[in-house]
C-alpha positions in Angstrom: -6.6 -101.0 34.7 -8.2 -102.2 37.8 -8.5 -106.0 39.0 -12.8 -105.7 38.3 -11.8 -104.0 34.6 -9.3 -106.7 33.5 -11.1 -109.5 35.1 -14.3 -108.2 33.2 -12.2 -107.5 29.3 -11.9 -111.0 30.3 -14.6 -112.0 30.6 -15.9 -110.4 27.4 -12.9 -112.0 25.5 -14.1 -115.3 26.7 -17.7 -115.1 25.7 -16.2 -113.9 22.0 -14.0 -116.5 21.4 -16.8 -119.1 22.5 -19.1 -117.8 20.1 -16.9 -117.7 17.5 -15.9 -121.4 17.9 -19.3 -122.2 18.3 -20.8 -120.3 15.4 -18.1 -121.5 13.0 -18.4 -125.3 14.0 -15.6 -125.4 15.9 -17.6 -127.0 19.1 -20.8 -129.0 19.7 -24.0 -127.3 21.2 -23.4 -129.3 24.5 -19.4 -128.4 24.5 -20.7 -124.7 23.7 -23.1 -125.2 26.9 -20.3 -127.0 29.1 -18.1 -123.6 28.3 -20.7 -121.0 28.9 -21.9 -122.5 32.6 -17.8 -122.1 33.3 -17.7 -118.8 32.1 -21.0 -117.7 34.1 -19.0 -119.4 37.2 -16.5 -117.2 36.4 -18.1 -114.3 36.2 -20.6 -115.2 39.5 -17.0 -116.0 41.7 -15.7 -112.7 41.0 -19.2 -110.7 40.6 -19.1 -109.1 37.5 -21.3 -107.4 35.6 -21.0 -106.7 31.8 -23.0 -104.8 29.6 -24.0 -105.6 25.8 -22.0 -102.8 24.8 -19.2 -104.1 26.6 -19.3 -107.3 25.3 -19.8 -106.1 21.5 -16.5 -103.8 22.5 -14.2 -106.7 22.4 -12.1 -107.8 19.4 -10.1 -109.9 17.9 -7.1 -108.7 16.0 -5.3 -110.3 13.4 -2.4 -109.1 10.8 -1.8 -111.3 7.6 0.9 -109.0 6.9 2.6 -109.8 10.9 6.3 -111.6 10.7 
């Protein structure tokens, strides 16, 4: 994986993981807004681009059954 491909999974992995604090009630609108102006820092410092499709791509995984 290249530098721009795991910089940009991370990016994608933070925009998930906002929304799904946000959605769920986790966070305020304004600490949801705080958030999302550092992630589009983020991505405008290391100039990436991300499509829909790879932003619906990422995932989180979880295992009730894990030990």
């Amino acid at each position: 994986m290249s530098d721009k491909e795991y910089k940009r999974s991370q990016l994608a992995k933070a925009v998930l993981c906002k929304d799904f604090l946000h959605i769920n009630s986790f966070m305020t609108d304004a600490e949801n807004d705080k958030i999302l102006n550092r992630i589009k820092k983020f991505q405008d410092k290391n100039k990436i681009e991300i499509s829909e499709e790879q932003l619906d791509s990422a995932n989180l995984i979880y295992n009730d059954r894990a030990k």
